[in-house]
C-alpha positions, 0 to 999 in steps of 0.5 A, spaced: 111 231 954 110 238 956 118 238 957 118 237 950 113 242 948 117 247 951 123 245 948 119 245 941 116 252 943 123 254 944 125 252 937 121 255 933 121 262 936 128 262 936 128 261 929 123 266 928 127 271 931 133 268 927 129 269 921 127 276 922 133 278 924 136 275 917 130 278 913 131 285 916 140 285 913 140 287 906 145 281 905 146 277 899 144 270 898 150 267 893 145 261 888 140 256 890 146 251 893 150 254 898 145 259 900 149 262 904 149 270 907 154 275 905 157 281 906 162 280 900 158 284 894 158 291 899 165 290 901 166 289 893 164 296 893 167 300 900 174 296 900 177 300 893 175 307 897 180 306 904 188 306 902 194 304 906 198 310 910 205 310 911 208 315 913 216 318 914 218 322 919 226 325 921 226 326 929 232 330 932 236 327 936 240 332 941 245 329 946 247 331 953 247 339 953 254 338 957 256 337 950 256 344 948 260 346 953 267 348 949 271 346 956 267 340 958 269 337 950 276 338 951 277 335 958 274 329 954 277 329 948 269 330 945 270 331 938 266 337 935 262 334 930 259 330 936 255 336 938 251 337 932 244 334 932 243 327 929 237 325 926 233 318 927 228 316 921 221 315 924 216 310 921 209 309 922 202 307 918 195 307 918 189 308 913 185 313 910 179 313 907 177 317 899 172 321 900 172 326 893 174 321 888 174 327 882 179 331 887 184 326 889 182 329 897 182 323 903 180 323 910 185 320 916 187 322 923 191 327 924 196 323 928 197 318 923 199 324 918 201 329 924 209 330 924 210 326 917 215 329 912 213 324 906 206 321 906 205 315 902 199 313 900 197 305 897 190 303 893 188 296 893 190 296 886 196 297 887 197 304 885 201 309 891 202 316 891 205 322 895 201 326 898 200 332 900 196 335 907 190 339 905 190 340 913 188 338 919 185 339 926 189 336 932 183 337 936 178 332 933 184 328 930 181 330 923 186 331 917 185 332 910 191 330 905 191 329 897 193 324 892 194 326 885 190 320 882 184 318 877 180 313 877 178 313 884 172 310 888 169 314 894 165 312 900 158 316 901 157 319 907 151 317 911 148 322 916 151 319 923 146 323 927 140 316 925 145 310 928 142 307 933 145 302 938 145 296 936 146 298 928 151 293 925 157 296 922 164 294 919 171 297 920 176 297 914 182 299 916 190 296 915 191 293 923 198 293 924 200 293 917 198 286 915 194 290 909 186 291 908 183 287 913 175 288 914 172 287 921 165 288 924 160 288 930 155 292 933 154 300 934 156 300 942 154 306 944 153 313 941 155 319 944 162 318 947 165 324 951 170 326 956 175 320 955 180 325 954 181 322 948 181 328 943 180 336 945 172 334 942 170 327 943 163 324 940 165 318 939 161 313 936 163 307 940 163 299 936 166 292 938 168 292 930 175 289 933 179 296 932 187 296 932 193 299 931 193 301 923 185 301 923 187 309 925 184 314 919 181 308 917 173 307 915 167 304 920 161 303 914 154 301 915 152 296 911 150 300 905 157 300 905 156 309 907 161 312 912 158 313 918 165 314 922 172 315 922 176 309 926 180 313 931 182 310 938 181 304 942 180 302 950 185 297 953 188 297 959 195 296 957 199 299 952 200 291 948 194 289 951 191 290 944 183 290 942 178 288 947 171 290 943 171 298 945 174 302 939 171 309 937 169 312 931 169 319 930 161 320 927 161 322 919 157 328 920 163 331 925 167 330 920 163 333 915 163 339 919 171 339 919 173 337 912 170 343 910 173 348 913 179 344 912 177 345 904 176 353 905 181 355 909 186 349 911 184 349 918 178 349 923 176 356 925 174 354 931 168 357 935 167 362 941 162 362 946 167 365 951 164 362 958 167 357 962 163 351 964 161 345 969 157 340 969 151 340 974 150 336 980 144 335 984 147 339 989 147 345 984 141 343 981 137 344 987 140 350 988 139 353 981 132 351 983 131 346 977 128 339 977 133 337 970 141 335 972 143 336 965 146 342 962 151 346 964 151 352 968 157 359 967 162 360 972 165 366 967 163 370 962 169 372 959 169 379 958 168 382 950 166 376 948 159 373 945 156 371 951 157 378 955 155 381 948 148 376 948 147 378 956 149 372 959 150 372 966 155 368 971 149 362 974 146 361 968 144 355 966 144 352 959 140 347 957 139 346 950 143 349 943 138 350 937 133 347 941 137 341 942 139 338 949 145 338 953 148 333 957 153 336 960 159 341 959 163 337 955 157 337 951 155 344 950 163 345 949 163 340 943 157 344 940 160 351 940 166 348 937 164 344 931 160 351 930 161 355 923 165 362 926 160 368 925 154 363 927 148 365 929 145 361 935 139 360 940 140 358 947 136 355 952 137 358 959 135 358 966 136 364 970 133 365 977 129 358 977 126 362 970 127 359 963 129 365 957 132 364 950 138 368 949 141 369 942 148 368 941 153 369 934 159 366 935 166 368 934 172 365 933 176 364 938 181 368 941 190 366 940 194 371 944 199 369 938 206 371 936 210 371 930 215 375 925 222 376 929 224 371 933 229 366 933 231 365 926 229 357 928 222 359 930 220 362 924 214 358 921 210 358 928 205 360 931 205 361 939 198 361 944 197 360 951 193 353 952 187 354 950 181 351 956 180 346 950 187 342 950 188 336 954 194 339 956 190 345 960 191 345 967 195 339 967 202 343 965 204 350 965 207 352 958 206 355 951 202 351 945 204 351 939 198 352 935 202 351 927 208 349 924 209 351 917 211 344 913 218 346 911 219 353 915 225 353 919 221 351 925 218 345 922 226 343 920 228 344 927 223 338 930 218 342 932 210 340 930 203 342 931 201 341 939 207 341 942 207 345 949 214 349 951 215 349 958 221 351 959 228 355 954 235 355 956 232 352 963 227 358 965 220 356 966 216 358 960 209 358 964 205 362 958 206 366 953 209 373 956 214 369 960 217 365 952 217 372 948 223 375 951 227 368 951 224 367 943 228 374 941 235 371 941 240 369 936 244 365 942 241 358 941 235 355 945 235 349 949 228 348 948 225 343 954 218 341 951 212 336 952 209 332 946 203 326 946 205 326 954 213 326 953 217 331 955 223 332 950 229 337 948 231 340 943 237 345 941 236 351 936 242 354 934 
């Protein structure tokens, strides 16, 4: 008998809570037959707002270096129109989100649009159009491209700043090119950085099933807003596929970037001009504070914003505009979604002391090259890695900051993010060492790392 009890306690509650949790979903009851929950009327609304990408490339194919040699042809009996470059056409798709309806403007990941010479772009109606690059940010994986098309719907944007854990959301995406597909889950956790995923990373992390092709595409709340763009998955292996752990990047962020993307077809990124590291409790009992988050200068580089605001090597900082750092990744990824010119408050602890310090960030510096240089370099912009690469301290070489689409550079096989690591077989270790080998008119066997795989190329 009190096992029955139990049991009858059991059931109620739990239907309680099922309930509660209905009544609390802003979902739709279809008629007094079927009464049945559904999220079909939100995404009749969303689903029109995220396209299909598809993208073409034409990558260079360069043979064996030996090839160029006059004497090792004739041994072989190669013939000479073997020598030329060829090239192989590269296909990728992904999605993409409308975010101005009146201006044609729609979000998407820079990888999915990167390296593209065409950019097709596919409506649920079955309208496609050509479109072209606003701009991009390599370093959040954001970019912005334009259609010419009327008639368009556009996702609102929600404030990603008030989701929590446990927020139902919903990803719409073109997962392996199979079409619009719609999958939803849960926020899994907020805040995700550090994955070496991105050069600035505060991912919003679900375990709405995200797969190849879901790139660019929308995670919305059900409102039907845009709380993220769908960016990347954790798996363990390359085909293992989705395993309930995909990121998002937040719409706020987002936000943040379009624009600057929209006023100057690029991010002008903010300087603080400090290197940084986490503090650990050994730090933190030697800096004599009880907090272990923040992060604490190693080096204020000289001339910059922070020399200028008079911080100082061993300064603690622990919060930005009165908002709480976790760690240096933290205090990086604030710096950098800032507007250049930007007045900031810091929170700091010096000597066991708190102090508030202002600062007004700068842009941050390129040691860049451009003008007369090898005809097939023209187009491009060259730096050192930047501490914000995920290159940096991982290999020795020269970034590419951009490429003009259609300049000679752009033609010759070279993107945005690549890093040089070597011309005509000497090490290019920064950007003192590549100006001297750039000044030629001979051609240049360029050894270079893309999306971690090193490549030639040969530019004649």
């Amino acid at each position: 008998m009190k096992l029955m009890k139990r049991s009858l306690v059991w059931i109620i509650a739990v239907g309680l809570v099922a309930h509660v949790a209905m009544a609390a979903l802003p979902l739709t009851w279809f008629g007094d037959d079927d009464q049945m929950p559904t999220l079909a009327p939100m995404l009749e609304h969303s689903k029109p707002a995220v396209v299909n990408i598809a993208t073409q490339s034409h990558v260079q194919i360069q043979d064996n270096p030996l090839l160029n040699d006059p004497f090792f042809r004739r041994f072989f009996n190669i013939p000479d129109d073997m020598q030329q470059p060829r090239q192989r056409t590269k296909q990728s798709l992904g999605s993409g989100v409308i975010f101005d309806a009146k201006k044609g403007l729609v979000l998407t990941n820079n990888h999915v649009i990167g390296n593209a010479d065409e950019i097709t772009v596919s409506l649920t109606d079955g309208r496609s159009f050509q479109a072209e690059v606003v701009g991009s940010d390599p370093a959040t994986d954001v970019a912005l491209i334009k259609i010419p098309a009327e008639q368009l719907t556009a996702l609102p944007l929600a404030d990603s700043d008030k989701l929590r854990v446990g927020d139902f959301v919903v990803a719409i995406g073109n997962p392996f090119g199979l079409g619009q597909t719609v999958t939803s889950g849960i926020v899994s956790a907020l805040g995700r950085s550090g994955l070496g995923i991105e050069g600035y990373e505060n991912f919003i992390q679900t375990d709405a099933s995200i797969n190849p092709g879901n790139s660019g595409g929308a995670l919305v709340n059900l409102r039907g807003e845009l709380v993220g763009i769908n960016t990347a998955i954790f798996s363990p292996g390359q085909r293992a596929g989705n395993i309930g752990i995909g990121f998002a990047i937040p719409s706020n962020m987002v936000k943040q970037i379009t624009d600057q993307l929209i006023e100057y077809g690029e991010v002008r990124r903010a300087h603080l001009g400090v290197q940084m590291q986490d503090i650990t409790p050994e730090l933190a009992k030697a800096f004599n504070i009880e907090s272990q988050q923040g992060a604490v200068v190693t080096r204020v580089a000289k001339d910059s914003a922070a020399e200028k605001a008079g911080l100082k090597i061993g300064d603690v900082i622990t919060a930005i505009d009165g908002e709480r750092l976790i760690n240096a990744d933290n205090l990086r990824n604030n710096i950098g979604l800032l507007m250049v010119d930007q007045s900031i408050t810091l929170d700091v602890i010096r000597d066991g002391k708190h102090k508030t310090i202002k600062a007004t960030v700068k842009e941050t510096p390129k040691a860049e090259q451009q003008g007369a240089v090898h005809p097939n370099l023209s187009g491009a912009t060259f730096g050192d890695i930047e501490s914000s690469s995920p290159y940096y301290n991982k290999i020795k070489g020269v970034m590419i900051y951009s490429v003009k689409r259609g300049s000679p550079a752009w033609v010759s096989g070279l993107r945005e993010n690549d890093v040089i690591t070597s011309v005509n077989k000497k090490p290019v270790e920064n950007l003192d060492d590549f100006k001297p080998l750039a000044y030629s008119n001979e051609p240049l066997l360029i050894n270079l790392t893309r999306n971690g795989q090193a490549m030639f190329l040969l530019l004649r």
